[in-house]
N, C-alpha and C positions, 0 to 999 in steps of 0.2 A: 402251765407251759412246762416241760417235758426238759430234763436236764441235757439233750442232746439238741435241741433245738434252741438254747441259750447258749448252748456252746456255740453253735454255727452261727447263730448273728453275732457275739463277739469276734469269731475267725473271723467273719467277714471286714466286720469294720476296720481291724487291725490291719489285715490286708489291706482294704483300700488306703489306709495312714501310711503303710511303709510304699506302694505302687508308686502313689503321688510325688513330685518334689514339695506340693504344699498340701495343705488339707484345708480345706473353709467347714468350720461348725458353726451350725445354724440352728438358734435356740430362740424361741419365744422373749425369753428373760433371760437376765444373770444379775447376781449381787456383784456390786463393787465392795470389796470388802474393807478397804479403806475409807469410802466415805459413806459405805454403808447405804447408799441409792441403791435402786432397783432399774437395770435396763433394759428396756424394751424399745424393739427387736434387740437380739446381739449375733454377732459376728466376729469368730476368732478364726486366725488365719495360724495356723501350724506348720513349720517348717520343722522337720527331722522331731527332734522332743523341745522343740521350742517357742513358744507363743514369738510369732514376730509383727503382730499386729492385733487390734481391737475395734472393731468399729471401724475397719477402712472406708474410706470413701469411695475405691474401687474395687471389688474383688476380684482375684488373680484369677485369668479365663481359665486356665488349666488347669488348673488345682478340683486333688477329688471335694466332694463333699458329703457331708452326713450330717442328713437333719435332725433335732433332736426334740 
Protein backbone atom coordinates (compact mmCIF):
# COMPACT_ATOMS: atom_id res chain seq x y z
CA UNK A 1 0.00 0.00 0.00
CA UNK A 2 1.21 3.18 -1.40
CA UNK A 3 2.27 6.00 1.17
CA UNK A 4 -0.54 8.38 -0.33
CA UNK A 5 -3.12 6.00 0.23
CA UNK A 6 -2.27 5.50 4.00
CA UNK A 7 -2.44 8.95 4.32
CA UNK A 8 -5.89 9.32 3.09
CA UNK A 9 -7.41 6.60 5.31
CA UNK A 10 -5.80 8.12 8.23
CA UNK A 11 -7.46 11.79 6.92
CA UNK A 12 -10.19 10.10 6.79
CA UNK A 13 -10.68 8.53 10.00
CA UNK A 14 -9.58 11.65 11.78
CA UNK A 15 -12.02 13.56 10.12
CA UNK A 16 -14.76 11.50 10.95
CA UNK A 17 -13.44 11.76 15.09
CA UNK A 18 -13.41 15.51 14.83
CA UNK A 19 -17.21 15.73 12.50
CA UNK A 20 -18.74 13.62 15.22
CA UNK A 21 -19.69 15.01 18.84
CA UNK A 22 -19.05 11.17 19.79
CA UNK A 23 -17.09 8.46 18.02
CA UNK A 24 -18.05 4.45 18.69
CA UNK A 25 -14.79 2.07 17.88
CA UNK A 26 -15.55 -1.04 17.01
CA UNK A 27 -12.93 -3.87 17.45
CA UNK A 28 -13.24 -7.55 17.53
CA UNK A 29 -11.02 -7.44 20.91
CA UNK A 30 -9.20 -5.32 23.32
CA UNK A 31 -6.86 -6.03 26.42
CA UNK A 32 -7.81 -4.70 29.69
CA UNK A 33 -4.74 -3.88 30.76
CA UNK A 34 -5.33 -3.90 34.28
CA UNK A 35 -6.76 -7.14 34.72
CA UNK A 36 -5.11 -8.36 31.93
CA UNK A 37 -8.56 -10.23 30.17
CA UNK A 38 -9.08 -10.21 26.79
CA UNK A 39 -12.58 -8.53 25.43
CA UNK A 40 -14.51 -9.70 23.07
CA UNK A 41 -16.50 -7.75 21.24
CA UNK A 42 -15.47 -4.19 22.36
CA UNK A 43 -16.93 -0.89 22.13
CA UNK A 44 -15.42 2.51 23.08
CA UNK A 45 -17.33 5.53 22.88
CA UNK A 46 -15.15 8.81 22.24
CA UNK A 47 -16.06 12.12 23.04
CA UNK A 48 -13.54 15.10 22.01
CA UNK A 49 -10.04 13.05 23.05
CA UNK A 50 -11.73 11.39 25.74
CA UNK A 51 -12.91 7.79 26.35
CA UNK A 52 -16.35 8.25 28.03
CA UNK A 53 -17.54 4.89 27.90
CA UNK A 54 -16.48 1.09 27.43
CA UNK A 55 -18.76 -1.52 26.74
CA UNK A 56 -21.98 0.52 26.77
CA UNK A 57 -25.00 -1.02 26.91
CA UNK A 58 -26.43 1.48 24.38
CA UNK A 59 -24.49 2.97 21.63
CA UNK A 60 -25.04 6.69 21.01
CA UNK A 61 -27.27 6.84 17.61
CA UNK A 62 -25.34 9.61 16.19
CA UNK A 63 -22.14 9.14 16.93
CA UNK A 64 -19.64 8.44 13.87
CA UNK A 65 -18.12 5.20 13.70
CA UNK A 66 -15.02 3.11 12.68
CA UNK A 67 -14.65 -0.37 12.69
CA UNK A 68 -11.43 -1.82 13.37
Amino acid sequence: MNFLRVFSIALLVFNTMIMAQQTVIRAARMLDVESGKVIAPAVIVVEGDRIVAVNPEKEPGDAGVIEL
